[in-house]
RODO-2510 file (C-alpha; in nm, 4 decimals, decimal comma):
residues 137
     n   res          X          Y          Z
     1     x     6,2223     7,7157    12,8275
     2     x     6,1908     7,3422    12,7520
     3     x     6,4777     7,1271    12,7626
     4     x     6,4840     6,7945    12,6529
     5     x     6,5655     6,4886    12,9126
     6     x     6,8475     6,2365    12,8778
     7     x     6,9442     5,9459    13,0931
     8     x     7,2745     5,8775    13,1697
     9     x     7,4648     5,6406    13,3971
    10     x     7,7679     5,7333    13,6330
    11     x     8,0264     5,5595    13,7912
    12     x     7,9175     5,5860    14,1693
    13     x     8,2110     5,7759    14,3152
    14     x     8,1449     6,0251    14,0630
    15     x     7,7780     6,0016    14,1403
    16     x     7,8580     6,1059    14,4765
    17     x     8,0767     6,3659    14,3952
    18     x     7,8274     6,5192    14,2039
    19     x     7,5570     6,5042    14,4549
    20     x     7,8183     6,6487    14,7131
    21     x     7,8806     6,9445    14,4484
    22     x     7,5016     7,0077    14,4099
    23     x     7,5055     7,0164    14,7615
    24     x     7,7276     7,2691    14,8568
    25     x     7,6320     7,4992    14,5646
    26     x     7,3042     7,4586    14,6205
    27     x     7,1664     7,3934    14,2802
    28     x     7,0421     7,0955    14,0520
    29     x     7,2818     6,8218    13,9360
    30     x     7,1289     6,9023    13,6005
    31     x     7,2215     7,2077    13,6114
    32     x     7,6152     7,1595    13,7185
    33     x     7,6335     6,8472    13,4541
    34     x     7,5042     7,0778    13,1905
    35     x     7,7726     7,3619    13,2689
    36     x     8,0209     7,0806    13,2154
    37     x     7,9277     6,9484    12,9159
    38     x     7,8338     7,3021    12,7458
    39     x     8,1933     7,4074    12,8761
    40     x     8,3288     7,0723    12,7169
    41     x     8,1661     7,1296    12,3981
    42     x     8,2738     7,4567    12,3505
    43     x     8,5162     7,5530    12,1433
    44     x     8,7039     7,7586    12,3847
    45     x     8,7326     7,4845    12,5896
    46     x     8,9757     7,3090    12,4165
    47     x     9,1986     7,6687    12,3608
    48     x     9,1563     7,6840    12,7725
    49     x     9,3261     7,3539    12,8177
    50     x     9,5986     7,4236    12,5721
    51     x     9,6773     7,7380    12,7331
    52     x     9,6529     7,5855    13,1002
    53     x     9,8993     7,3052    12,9608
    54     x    10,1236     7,5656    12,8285
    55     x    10,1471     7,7200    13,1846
    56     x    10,2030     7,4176    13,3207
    57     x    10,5188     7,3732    13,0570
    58     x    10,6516     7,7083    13,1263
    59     x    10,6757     7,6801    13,4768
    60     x    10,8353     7,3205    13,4292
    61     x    11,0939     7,4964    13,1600
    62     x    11,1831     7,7449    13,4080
    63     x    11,2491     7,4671    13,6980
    64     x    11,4577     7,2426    13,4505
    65     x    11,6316     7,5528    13,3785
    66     x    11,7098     7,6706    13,6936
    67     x    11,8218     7,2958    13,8310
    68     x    12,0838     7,3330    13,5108
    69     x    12,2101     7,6412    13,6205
    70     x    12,2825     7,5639    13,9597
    71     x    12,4054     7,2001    13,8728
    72     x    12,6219     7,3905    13,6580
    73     x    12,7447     7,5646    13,9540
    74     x    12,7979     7,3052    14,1510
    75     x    13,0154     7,0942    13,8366
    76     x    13,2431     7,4204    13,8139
    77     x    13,2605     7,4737    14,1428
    78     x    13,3846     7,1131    14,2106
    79     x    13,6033     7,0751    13,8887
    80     x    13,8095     7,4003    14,0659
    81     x    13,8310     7,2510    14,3962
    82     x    13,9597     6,9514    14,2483
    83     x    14,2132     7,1079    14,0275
    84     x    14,3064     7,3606    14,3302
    85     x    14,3967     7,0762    14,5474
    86     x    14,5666     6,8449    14,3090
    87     x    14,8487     7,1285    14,2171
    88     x    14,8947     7,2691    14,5557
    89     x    14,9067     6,9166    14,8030
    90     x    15,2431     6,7691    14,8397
    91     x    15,2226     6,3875    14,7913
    92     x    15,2842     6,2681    15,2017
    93     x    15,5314     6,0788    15,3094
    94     x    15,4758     5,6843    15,3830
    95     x    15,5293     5,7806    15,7888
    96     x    15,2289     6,0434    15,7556
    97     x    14,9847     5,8724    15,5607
    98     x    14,8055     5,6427    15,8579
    99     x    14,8004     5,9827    16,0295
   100     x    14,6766     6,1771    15,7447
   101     x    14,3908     5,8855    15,6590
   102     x    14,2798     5,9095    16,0342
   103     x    14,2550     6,2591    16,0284
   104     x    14,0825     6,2610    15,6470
   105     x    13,8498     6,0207    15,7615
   106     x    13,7761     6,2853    16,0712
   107     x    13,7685     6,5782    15,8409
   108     x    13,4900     6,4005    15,6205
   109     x    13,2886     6,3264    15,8603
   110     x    13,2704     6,6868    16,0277
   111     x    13,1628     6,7626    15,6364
   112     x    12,9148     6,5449    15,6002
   113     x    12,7602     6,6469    15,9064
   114     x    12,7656     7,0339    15,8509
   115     x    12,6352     6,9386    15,4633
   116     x    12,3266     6,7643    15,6171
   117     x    12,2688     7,0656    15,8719
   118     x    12,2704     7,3082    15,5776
   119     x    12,0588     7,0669    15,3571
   120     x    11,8080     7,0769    15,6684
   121     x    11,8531     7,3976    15,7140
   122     x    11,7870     7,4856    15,3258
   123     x    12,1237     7,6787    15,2622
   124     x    12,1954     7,7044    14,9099
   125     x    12,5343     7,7255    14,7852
   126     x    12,4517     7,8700    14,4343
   127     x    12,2341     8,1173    14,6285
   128     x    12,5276     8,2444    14,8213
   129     x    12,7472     8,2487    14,5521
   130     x    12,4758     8,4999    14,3296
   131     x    12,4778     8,7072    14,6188
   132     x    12,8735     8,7360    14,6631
   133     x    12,9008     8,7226    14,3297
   134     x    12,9188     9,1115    14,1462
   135     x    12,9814     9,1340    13,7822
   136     x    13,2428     9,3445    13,6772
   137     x    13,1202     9,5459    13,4094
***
């Protein structure tokens, strides 16, 4: 079959990538820059990148969604520790509270330590609480 010739100019890292590609597939550069630009052309192509982008927006949905639910979590959960431990701690009195701060102060910074050792670690608190967790139905 005939085919007509056409000269065209490349940037040179693309160049090289292309003579790389030919290369390792063994076959002509004409050959691999005609399979692109027939698979451009085509009509499908342009349903192929819509659905690839669609993928791509699901799987980003289903991230955004899941970092909602367990920031969720982690508001709720907070908000009830909060509220727990303003209505059940006595105020101190002014003779405790140097001794209280000190040992605060130690308390938050045994925390702090074991939070970094589970961040390491990869512990998730919203995992363990789906796994404790059983609806009642």
């Amino acid at each position: 079959m005939k085919k007509d010739r056409l000269n065209v100019y490349f940037d040179p890292s693309l160049s090289a990538e292309l003579d790389a590609l030919a290369a390792r597939r063994k076959v002509s550069k004409s050959l691999i820059v005609e399979a692109a630009l027939a698979s451009y052309l085509s009509p499908d192509a342009a349903d192929q990148r819509e659905a690839a982008i669609t993928r791509r927006l699901d799987r980003l949905t289903r991230a955004v969604e899941r970092l909602e639910r367990d920031v969720t979590i982690g508001n709720e959960a907070l908000g009830l520790f909060v509220r727990f431990w303003l209505t059940t701690t006595p105020p101190l009195p002014d003779t405790m509270r140097n001794a209280a701060q000190a040992k605060g102060r130690e308390r938050y910074e045994g925390f702090v330590e074991t939070l970094g050792r589970r961040l390491a670690k990869g512990s998730a608190f919203a995992k363990e609480v789906s796994q404790d967790f059983t609806p009642k139905e």
